[in-house]
Each structure stands twice: as structure tokens, then as C-alpha cells.
C-alpha positions as MATLAB code, in Angstrom:
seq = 'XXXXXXXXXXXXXXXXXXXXXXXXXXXXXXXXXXXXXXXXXXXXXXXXXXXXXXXXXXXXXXXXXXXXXXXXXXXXXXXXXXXXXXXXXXXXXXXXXXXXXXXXXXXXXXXXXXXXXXXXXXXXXXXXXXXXXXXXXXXXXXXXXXXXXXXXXXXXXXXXXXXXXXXXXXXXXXXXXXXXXXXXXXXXXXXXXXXXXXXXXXXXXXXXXXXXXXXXXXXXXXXXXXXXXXXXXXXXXXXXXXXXXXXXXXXXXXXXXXXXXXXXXXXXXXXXXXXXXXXXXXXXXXXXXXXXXXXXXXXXXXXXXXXXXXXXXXXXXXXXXXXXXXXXXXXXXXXXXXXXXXXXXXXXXXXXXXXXXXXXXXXXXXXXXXXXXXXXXXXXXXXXXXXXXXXXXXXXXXXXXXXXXXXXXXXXXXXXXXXXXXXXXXXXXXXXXXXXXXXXXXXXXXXXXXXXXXXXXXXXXXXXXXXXXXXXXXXXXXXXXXXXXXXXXXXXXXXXXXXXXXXXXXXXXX';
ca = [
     121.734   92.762  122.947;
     123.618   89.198  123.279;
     121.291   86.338  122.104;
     123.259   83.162  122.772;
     122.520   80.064  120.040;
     122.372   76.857  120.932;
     123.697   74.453  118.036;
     120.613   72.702  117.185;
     119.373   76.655  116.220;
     121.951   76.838  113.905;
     121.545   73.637  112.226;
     117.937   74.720  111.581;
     118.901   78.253  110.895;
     121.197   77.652  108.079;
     118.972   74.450  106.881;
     116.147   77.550  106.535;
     118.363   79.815  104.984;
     119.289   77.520  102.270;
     115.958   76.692  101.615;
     114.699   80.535  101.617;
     117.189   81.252   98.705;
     114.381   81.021   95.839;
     115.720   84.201   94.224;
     119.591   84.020   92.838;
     121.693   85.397   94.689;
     122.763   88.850   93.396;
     126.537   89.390   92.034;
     127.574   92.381   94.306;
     130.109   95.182   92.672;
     132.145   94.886   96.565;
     132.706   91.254   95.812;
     135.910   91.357   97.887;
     133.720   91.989  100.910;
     131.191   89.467  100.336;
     131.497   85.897  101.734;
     130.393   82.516  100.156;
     130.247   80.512  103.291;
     127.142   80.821  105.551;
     127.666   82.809  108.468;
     128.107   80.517  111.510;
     127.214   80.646  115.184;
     130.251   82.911  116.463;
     128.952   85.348  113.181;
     125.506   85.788  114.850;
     126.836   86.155  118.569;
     128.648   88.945  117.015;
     125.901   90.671  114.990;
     123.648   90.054  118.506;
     126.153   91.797  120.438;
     125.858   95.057  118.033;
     122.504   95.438  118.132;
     120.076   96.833  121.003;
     116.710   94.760  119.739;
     117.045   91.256  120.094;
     117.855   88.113  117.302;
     115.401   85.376  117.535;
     115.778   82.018  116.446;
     112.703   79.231  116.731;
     113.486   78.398  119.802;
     113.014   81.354  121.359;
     109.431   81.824  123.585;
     108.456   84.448  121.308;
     109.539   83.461  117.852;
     106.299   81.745  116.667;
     104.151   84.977  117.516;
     106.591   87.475  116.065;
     107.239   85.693  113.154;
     103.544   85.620  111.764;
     102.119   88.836  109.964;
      98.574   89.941  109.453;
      97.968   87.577  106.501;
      97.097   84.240  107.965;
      97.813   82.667  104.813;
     101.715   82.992  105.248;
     101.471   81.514  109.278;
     103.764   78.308  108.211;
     106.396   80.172  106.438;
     109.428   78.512  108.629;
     111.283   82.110  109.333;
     115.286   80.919  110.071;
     115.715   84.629  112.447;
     114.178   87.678  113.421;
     116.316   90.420  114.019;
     114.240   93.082  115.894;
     115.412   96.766  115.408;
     114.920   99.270  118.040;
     117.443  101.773  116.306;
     118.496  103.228  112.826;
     122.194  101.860  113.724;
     120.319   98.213  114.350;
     119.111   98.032  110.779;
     122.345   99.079  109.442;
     124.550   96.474  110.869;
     121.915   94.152  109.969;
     121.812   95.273  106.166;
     125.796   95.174  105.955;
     125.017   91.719  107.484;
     123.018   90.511  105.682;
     125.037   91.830  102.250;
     128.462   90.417  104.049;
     126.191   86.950  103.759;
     124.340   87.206  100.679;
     121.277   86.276  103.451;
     117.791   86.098  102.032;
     115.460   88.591  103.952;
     112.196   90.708  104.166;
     111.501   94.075  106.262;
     108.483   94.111  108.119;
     106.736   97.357  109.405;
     103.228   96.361  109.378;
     102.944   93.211  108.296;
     100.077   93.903  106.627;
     101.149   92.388  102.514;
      98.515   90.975  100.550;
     101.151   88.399   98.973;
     103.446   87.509  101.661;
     106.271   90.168  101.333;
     106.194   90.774  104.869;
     106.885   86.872  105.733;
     110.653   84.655  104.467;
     111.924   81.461  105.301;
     115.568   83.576  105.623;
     116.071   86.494  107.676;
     113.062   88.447  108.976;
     114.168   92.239  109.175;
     111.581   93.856  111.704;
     111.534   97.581  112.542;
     108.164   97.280  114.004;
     110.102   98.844  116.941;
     111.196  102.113  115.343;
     107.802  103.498  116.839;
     108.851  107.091  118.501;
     105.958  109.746  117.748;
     106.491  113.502  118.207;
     104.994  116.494  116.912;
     107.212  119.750  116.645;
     105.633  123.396  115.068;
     103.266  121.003  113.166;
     105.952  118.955  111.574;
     105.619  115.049  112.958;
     108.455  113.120  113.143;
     107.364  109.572  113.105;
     109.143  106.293  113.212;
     108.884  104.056  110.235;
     107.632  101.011  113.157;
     104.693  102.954  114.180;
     101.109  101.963  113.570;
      98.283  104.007  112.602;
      96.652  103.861  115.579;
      99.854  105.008  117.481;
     100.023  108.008  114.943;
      96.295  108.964  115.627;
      96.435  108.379  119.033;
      99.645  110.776  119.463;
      98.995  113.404  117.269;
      95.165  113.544  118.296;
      96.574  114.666  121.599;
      97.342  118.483  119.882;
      94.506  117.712  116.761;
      96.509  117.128  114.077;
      96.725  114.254  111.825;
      97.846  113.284  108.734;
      95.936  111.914  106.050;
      96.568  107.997  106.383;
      93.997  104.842  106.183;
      91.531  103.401  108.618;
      93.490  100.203  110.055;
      94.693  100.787  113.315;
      97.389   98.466  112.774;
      98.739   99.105  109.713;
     102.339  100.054  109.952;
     103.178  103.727  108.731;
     106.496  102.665  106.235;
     104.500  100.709  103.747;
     101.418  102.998  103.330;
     103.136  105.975  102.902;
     106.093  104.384  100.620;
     103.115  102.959   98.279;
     101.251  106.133   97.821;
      98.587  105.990  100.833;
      95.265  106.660  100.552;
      92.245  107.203  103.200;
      89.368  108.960  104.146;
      91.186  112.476  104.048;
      92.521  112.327  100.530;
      90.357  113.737   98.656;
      90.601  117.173  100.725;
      94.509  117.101  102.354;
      96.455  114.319   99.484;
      98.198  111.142   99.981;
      99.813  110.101  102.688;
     103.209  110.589  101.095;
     102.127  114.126   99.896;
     102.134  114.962  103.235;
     105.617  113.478  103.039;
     108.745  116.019  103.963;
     111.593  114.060  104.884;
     112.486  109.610  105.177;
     115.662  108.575  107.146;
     116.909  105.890  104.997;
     119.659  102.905  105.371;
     120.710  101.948  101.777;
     122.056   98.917  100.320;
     125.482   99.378  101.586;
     124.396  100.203  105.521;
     124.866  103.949  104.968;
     122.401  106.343  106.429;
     120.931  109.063  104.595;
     118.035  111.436  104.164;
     115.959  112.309  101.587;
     114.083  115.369  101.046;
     113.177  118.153   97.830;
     116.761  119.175   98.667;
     118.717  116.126   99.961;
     118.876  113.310   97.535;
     115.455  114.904   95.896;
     115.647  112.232   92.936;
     115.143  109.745   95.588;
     112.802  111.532   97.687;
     110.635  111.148   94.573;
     110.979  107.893   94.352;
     110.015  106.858   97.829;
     106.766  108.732   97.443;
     104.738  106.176   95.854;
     107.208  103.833   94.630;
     106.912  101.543   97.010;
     108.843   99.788  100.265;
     111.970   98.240  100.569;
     112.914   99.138   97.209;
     115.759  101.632   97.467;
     116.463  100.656  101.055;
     114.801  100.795  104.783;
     112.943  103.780  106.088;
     113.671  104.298  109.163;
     111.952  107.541  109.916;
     109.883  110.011  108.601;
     108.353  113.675  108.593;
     105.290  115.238  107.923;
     103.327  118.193  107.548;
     100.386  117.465  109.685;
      96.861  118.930  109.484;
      94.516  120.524  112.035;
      91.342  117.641  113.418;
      87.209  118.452  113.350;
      84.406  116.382  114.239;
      83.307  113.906  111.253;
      79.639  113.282  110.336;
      79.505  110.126  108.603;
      76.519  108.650  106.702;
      75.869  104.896  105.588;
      73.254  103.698  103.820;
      72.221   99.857  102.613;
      70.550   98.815   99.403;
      69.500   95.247   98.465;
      72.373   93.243   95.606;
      69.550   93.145   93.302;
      68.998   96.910   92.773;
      72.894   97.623   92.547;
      73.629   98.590   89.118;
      71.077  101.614   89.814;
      72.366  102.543   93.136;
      75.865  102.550   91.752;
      74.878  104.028   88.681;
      73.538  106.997   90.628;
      76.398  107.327   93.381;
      78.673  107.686   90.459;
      76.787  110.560   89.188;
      76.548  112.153   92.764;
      80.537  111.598   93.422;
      80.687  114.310   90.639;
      79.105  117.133   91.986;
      81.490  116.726   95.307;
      83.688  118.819   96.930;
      87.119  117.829   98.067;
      86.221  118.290  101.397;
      83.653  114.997  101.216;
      84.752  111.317  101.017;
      82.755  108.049   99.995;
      83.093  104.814   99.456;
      80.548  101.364   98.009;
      81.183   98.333   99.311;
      79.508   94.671   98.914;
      80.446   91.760  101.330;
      79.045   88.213  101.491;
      80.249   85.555  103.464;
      79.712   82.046  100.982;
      76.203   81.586  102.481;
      73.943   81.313   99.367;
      70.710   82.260  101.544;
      72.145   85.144  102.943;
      71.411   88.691  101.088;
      74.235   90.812  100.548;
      73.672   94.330  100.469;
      75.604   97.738   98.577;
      76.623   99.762  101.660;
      77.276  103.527  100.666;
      79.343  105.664  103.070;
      80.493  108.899  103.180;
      82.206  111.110  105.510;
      83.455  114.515  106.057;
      85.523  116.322  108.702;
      84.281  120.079  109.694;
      81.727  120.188  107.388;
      78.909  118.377  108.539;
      76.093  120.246  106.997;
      78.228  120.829  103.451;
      77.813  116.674  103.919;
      74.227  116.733  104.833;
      73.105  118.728  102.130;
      74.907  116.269   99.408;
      73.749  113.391  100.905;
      69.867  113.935  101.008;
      70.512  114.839   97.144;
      71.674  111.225   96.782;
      68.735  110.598   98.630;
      66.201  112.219   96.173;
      67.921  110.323   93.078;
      67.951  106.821   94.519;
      64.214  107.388   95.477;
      62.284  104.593   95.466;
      65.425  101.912   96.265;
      66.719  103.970   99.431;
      67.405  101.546  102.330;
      68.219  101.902  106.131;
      70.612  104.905  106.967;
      72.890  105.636  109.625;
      73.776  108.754  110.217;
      76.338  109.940  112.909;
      78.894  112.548  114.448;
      82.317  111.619  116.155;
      84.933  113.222  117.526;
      88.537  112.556  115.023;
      89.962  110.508  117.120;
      87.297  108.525  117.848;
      86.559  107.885  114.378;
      89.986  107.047  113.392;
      90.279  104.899  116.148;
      87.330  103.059  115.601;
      89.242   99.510  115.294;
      90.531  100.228  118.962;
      86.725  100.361  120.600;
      86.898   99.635  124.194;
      90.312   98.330  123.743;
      93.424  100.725  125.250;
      96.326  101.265  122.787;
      98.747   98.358  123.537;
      95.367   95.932  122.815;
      94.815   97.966  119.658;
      97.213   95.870  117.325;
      97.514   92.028  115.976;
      99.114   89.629  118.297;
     102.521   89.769  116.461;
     102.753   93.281  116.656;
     102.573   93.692  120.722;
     102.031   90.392  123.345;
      98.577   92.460  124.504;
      97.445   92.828  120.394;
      93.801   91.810  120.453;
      92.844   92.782  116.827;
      91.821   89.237  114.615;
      93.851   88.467  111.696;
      92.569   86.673  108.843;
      93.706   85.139  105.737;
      92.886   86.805  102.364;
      94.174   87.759   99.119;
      93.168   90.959   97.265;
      93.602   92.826   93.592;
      93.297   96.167   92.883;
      91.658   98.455   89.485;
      92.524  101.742   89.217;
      89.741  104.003   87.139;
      90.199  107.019   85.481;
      86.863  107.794   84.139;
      83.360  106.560   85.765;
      82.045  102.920   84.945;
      78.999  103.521   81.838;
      76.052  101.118   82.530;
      77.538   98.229   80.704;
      80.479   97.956   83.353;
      78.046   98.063   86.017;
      76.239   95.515   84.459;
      79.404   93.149   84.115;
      81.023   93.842   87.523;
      77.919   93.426   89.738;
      76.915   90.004   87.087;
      80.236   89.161   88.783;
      79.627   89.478   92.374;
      76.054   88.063   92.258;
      77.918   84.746   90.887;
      80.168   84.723   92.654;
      77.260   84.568   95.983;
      75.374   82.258   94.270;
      78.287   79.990   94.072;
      78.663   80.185   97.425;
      81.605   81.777   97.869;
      82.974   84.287   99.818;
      84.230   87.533   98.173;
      83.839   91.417   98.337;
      84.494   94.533   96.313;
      85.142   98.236   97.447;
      85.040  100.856   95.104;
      86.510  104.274   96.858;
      85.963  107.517   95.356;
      89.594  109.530   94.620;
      90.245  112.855   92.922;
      90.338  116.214   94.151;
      93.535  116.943   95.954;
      95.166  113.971   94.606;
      94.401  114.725   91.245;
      95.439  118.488   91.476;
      98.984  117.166   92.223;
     101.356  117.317   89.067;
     101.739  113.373   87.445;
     105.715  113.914   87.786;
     105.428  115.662   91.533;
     105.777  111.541   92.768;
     106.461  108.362   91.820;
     102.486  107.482   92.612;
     101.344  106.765   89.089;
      97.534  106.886   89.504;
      96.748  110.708   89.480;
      94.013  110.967   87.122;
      92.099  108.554   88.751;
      88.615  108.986   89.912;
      87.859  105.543   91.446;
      90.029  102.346   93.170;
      88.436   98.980   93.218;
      89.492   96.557   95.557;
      88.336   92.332   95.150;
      88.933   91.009   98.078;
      88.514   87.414   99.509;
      89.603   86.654  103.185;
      88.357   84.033  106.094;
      89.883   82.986  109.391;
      92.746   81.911  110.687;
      92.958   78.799  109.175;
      91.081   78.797  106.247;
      92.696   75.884  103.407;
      95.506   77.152  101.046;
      93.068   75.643   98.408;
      90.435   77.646   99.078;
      92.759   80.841   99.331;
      94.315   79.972   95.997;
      90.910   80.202   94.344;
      90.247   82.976   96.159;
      93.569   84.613   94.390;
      92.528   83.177   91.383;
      89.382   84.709   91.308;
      90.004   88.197   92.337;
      92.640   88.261   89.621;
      90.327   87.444   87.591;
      87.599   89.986   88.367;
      90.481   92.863   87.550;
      90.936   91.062   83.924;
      87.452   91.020   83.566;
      87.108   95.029   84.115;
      90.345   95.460   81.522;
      88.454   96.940   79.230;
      87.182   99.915   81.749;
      90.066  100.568   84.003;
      93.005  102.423   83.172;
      94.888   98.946   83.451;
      96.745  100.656   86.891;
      96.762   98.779   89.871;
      97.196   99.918   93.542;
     100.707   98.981   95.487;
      99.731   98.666   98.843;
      97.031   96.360   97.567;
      99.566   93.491   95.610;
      98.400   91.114   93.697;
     101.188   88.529   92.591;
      99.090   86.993   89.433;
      99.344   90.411   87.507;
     101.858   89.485   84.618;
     102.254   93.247   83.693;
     102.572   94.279   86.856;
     105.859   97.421   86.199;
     102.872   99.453   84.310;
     100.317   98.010   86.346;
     101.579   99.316   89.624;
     103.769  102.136   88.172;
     102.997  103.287   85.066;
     105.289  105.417   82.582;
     107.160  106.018   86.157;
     108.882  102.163   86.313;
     111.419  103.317   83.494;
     112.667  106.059   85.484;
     112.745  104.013   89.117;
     114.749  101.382   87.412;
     116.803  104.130   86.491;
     116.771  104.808   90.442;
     117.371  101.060   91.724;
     120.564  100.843   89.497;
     121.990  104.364   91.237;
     121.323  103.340   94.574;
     121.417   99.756   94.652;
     122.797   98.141   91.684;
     123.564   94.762   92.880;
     119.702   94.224   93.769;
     119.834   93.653   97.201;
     116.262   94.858   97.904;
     114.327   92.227   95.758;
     111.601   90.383   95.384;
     108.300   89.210   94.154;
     107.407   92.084   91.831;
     110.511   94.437   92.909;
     112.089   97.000   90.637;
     114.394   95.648   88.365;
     117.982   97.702   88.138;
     117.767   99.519   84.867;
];
């Protein structure tokens, strides 16, 4: 699609270009191919005419609202051009234009980093249009654009599903390439153990695919090693699983009696089946006379008495500190969907991802703690000290704790690059606030849920979760990969040796 350029574009194009360039540039092995000049306004009428999405510069009505992600905290990163991809051949003249150019850039599926990845003052990559759903004998084919609640909302249609996460508008590419986890782990895997096949454009613009018997080295690298690492997904497939009705339970417990009520839902997560889910939370909102509670939650699909009959057991040991409890039934979709409430599909995703998105963004910053044996009394002790600190402060923070095992854990270590099998629990810190919310106060924020991971060291298998980046972790190859990071690097030197694909935190070529 032709996207003409007016010169003062340019001017502020290359100006942002230049300034984006806070990585060196990498020495490519086609050298004779690469220029050193900037490309200049002819250049991008011809990579416009190639393409069938659209290039955006600032000036353009709908730069500033494509251009932001879900993390408010990145809104005033100046983006130089958005090149929207509608097609597999878009992304590969815009890779092999981007090389040609030595061009700094990001790819953006969901938007949905923790530390930015999905914003850059160069070239903004977006393939938030590679969004085609289909379902065929079971197997979905799904685009690597495509939002969760797209992928529910399609595949409900002939109950299936695959297991994936909760967010509506999360974008399919990076929760699958990072591992993927959700409600439906425990019983069906990961959502990239559901994985069968990924289209792929590599460093060079080639397309490829990668399954157990096409590039199968790969393939195991792009299941849990993370996105934009080996090159852009552009589609993927699935085995898919057949829906039921989900009975979910919460129940609430005052702050002050946590380290018992955690103390006993970690002794009731062991006497699960797969087929049963749950999850602790704490959230407080920097108001020093509010009274943040524990929320407990747990969920099944088709088995609502199996859930029932483990719950009121939970019941029975918390005894005398059991709270108010919700208890209730939904259909799969409905559940899954539950972001989208009264809201039709198109309304069911941030701003930036469609012009009708009516989902709120905020801005945040997150770590992650990966556990592979239950927290004794002392941890408790120490992590909940913590949080009640950190409300008494006045500040606003939260922690999740999500039960893992059974299917994931049954999966070989070496079946996937996903380096956390013999977990039992993920911890997420969290802080977030509006839109808006002072870089100062985010930056504590980041400082302090880095800090609550080094302050659970000693208890947590040092592992950290991918999707969930955290860009203060100084040991972050084992953190997020493990003894796996030694063989991807292995990987990133094979299929893209001159580090094209790099940033914050990225492999490093072997």
C-alpha cells in the first residue's frame, strides 16, 4: 500500500532513528548487501509500495494510538514508523529492510511487555494484523496477530480451546513463544505444548516452518524460548481441546491471618488433581486505611463436583479464619471471555489494538519467582512481612502466587526450551496505576518488585518467568532459561548470527 512522506516526516524519521540506535549496530556476514547511509524518502515509497498494511509516520491520524502498547509507562517513546503487516510476505520485505538499513526495530503482537520490548524510538514492526482464526479436524491454525479473546471467541464456536491465559487482549505470538501458562495447565500443558507447527520469517527474510520434523531443533527452541529471538512468527498450529462448563470458587481472608491461610492452601494444592486450578492473590491500592485481603480461587472445567468436594476440604482446614465465598458456574466461553463483559469483540481489546478497543491500560512493572518446592513457614513469614510493609507504607503493590504442576511437570525437561518444569508455584510482584502515573513512582515500583524476588532467593529455584520480564535481574540467561540458554545461544548463532533480533535481555549468539 503507497504511503506518500512528506519531507518534514523524514527529517523526524531519520532524527528518531538515530536516536533509537542504543544497541551497536550488528556487523552482518552479507556486508556487501548492507548499506551505511540511512534509507531516504524514495527508500520508504518503495518499501510502502511492497507491502499491503500500511507505513505510518507521526503525522499520520493514527500514529499516536497505534504506536502506544498496553504498558502506559512506555506512551512517550517517540516511535520514527510503524509498518503494519497484514501478510507473511509484509514482514519479510520489512525484515530484509530493515537488515538492508541496519534499522533499529521491535515486533509487536500484543503489546503486552512488562519492560517496554513491545515499544522503540526506530522502526515499530506490528503484525497485530496477522489475525486469521480457523479450526480444521481439531488442528487450529492461528495467526501470530490474534488476541486471546479472538482465539476463544472463534474456537468456542465448535468448543475447543487451547490452553492460553485470561487477558482478552493479550496477543497469541508472545505467550505461546515464552512458555504460556493459564487456567488449563495444570490438566491440558502450556500453551506451546499444545504447539504443532510456527510459520517463521528469519533474519535474512526467508520463510520457513518449524515443526518435530521441519527444522525440529528450532521448533524446540520457539517453545518457551521466547519472541523475536530466532525471527517473526507469523503463524501457528495447534492441537486444540474439547470446552465444559467451569465452576469456579473464590474465597477472601483478612492480610492479618495470611501466613495461615497460605500455609494451609499450600498443603491443599497437594492433594489436587490435574484437572483443578488455583491461584492466591493480594492487592492494595497505597491507601493505608484500606484492608487488603488474600483472595483464593480455584477453578475447574467438567468437573464441578471433583472441585466441590476439594474445596469444602480447604474449607474444614482454614476453619475458624474462612471468609466470604463465591461460588459459581459458567459456560467456557463466558468465563474466558470474562474481560469482554457486555462489550462485543471489536470493543474487547486496548485502544491501540482496534479504533473500537475499550479495555483500560495501565502502567506497571512486574517480576517473576519460579518455585520448585512449597514455601516452609519461615518464607511465609518473610513474603507476607513484605506485603504488609509495603501497605503500610502506602504504596501500591500486589503478589499472585499460581499453583503449576501436573501436566506441565509430566513433560520431559529437554521436550522444550521452557526451563521451569519442576515447578510447583509462580509468583508474580506486581505494581501498576493509571495512565499517567509518574516515571518516579514506576521506577520505585520496579525497584521494589525486584527486590521482593531477591528477597525470596533463598526459597525459589532462582527461575524467573519470560512473559513476565523484569529488566533489573542481572542473571537473567539462568533466570529466564536455565541450563537451556547454552544450547539457544547455540541456536541464535545457526539462525541468526549477525544478531539482528536483539535486545534488552535477548539471546546472545553463542
Amino acid at each position: 500500500m503507497t504511503a506518500l512522506m512528506k519531507r518534514r516526516d523524514f527529517l523526524l524519521l531519520s532524527a528518531a532513528t538515530l536516536a533509537g540506535c542504543h544497541l551497536p549496530p550488528p556487523v552482518f556476514s552479507d556486508a556487501a548487501k548492507i548499506s551505511t547511509a540511512l534509507p531516504d524518502a524514495d527508500d520508504w515509497q518503495r518499501l510502502a509500495q511492497q507491502l499491503t498494511g500500511d507505513l505510518l509516520f507521526p503525522a499520520a491520524d493514527d500514529y499516536n494510538r497505534l504506536k502506544k502498547a498496553a504498558n502506559a509507562r512506555y506512551d512517550e517513546v517517540p516511535t520514527a514508523v510503524i509498518i503494519r503487516c497484514q501478510t507473511a510476505a509484509d514482514v519479510q520485505h520489512a525484515v530484509r529492510f530493515i537488515r538492508q538499513y541496519q534499522l533499529p526495530f521491535t515486533v509487536r503482537s500484543g503489546g503486552h511487555s512488562y519492560t517496554g520490548l513491545s515499544s522503540t524510538s526506530g522502526v515499530l514492526l506490528d503484525i497485530g494484523l496477522l489475525n486469521l482464526i480457523s479450526l480444521r479436524q481439531n488442528i487450529a491454525s492461528i495467526g501470530a496477530g490474534a488476541k486471546l479473546g479472538d482465539v476463544y471467541a472463534t474456537l468456542g464456536l465448535q468448543q475447543r480451546s487451547i490452553p492460553a491465559g485470561s487477558c482478552a487482549s493479550v496477543g497469541i505470538a508472545g505467550l505461546v513463544l515464552g512458555g504460556g501458562l493459564g487456567i488449563a495447565d495444570r490438566r491440558f500443558g502450556l500453551t506451546c505444548d499444545a504447539l504443532r507447527r510456527v510459520e517463521l520469517v528469519t533474519a535474512t527474510g526467508e520463510l520457513i516452518y518449524c515443526s518435530n520434523t521441519e527444522h525440529p531443533e528450532l521448533f524446540w527452541a520457539l517453545r518457551g524460548g521466547g519472541g523475536g529471538q530466532f525471527g517473526i512468527a507469523t503463524q501457528f498450529e495447534f492441537d486444540t481441546f474439547a470446552t465444559a462448563p467451569i465452576r469456579n470458587y473464590i474465597g477472601r481472608y483478612p492480610l492479618k491471618d495470611g501466613n495461615q491461610v497460605l500455609a494451609v492452601w499450600q498443603q491443599w494444592l497437594k492433594t489436587l488433581p490435574d484437572e483443578i486450578w488455583s491461584q492466591a492473590t493480594v492487592w492494595f491500592n497505597g491507601q493505608q486505611d484500606s484492608k487488603p485481603e488474600i483472595q483464593l480461587r480455584a477453578c475447574s472445567m467438567g468437573h464441578p463436583a471433583l472441585l466441590s468436594q476439594h474445596w469444602y476440604q480447604l474449607a474444614l482446614q482454614l476453619g475458624s479464619v474462612w471468609s466470604e465465598v463465591d461460588m459459581q458456574d459458567h459456560q467456557y466461553l463466558d468465563f474466558m471471555l470474562t474481560d469482554c463483559d457486555g462489550l462485543e469483540m471489536p470493543e474487547c481489546k486496548l485502544p491501540n489494538q482496534h479504533e473500537r478497543g475499550q479495555l483500560k491500560r495501565v502502567a506497571m512493572a512486574g517480576s517473576s519467582d519460579i518455585f520448585n518446592d512449597y514455601l516452609p513457614l519461615s518464607a511465609l513469614h518473610h513474603l507476607l512481612n513484605a506485603i504488609r510493609k509495603r501497605h503500610r507504607d502506602g504504596f501500591r503493590g500486589g503478589l499472585m502466587l499460581t499453583s503449576m504442576g501436573g501436566a506441565i511437570r509430566r513433560v520431559p525437561p529437554g521436550h522444550s526450551a521452557f526451563a521451569h518444569r519442576a515447578a510447583v508455584l509462580s509468583a508474580q510482584y506486581l505494581f501498576s496505576g493509571p495512565v499517567g502515573t509518574p516515571e518516579a513512582m514506576l521506577q520505585e515500583g520496579a525497584v521494589w518488585v525486584n527486590q521482593m524476588r531477591k528477597q525470596m532467593r533463598r526459597w525459589s529455584s532462582n527461575g524467573a518467568y519470560l512473559n513476565y520480564t523484569d529488566a533489573l535481574i542481572k542473571d537473567w540467561p539462568q533466570a529466564y532459561y536455565g541450563d537451556n540458554y547454552v544450547a539457544l545461544q547455540q541456536l541464535k548463532r545457526q539462525y541468526d548470527p549477525d544478531n539482528l533480533f536483539r535486545f534488552a535481555q535477548s539471546i546472545q549468539p553463542a
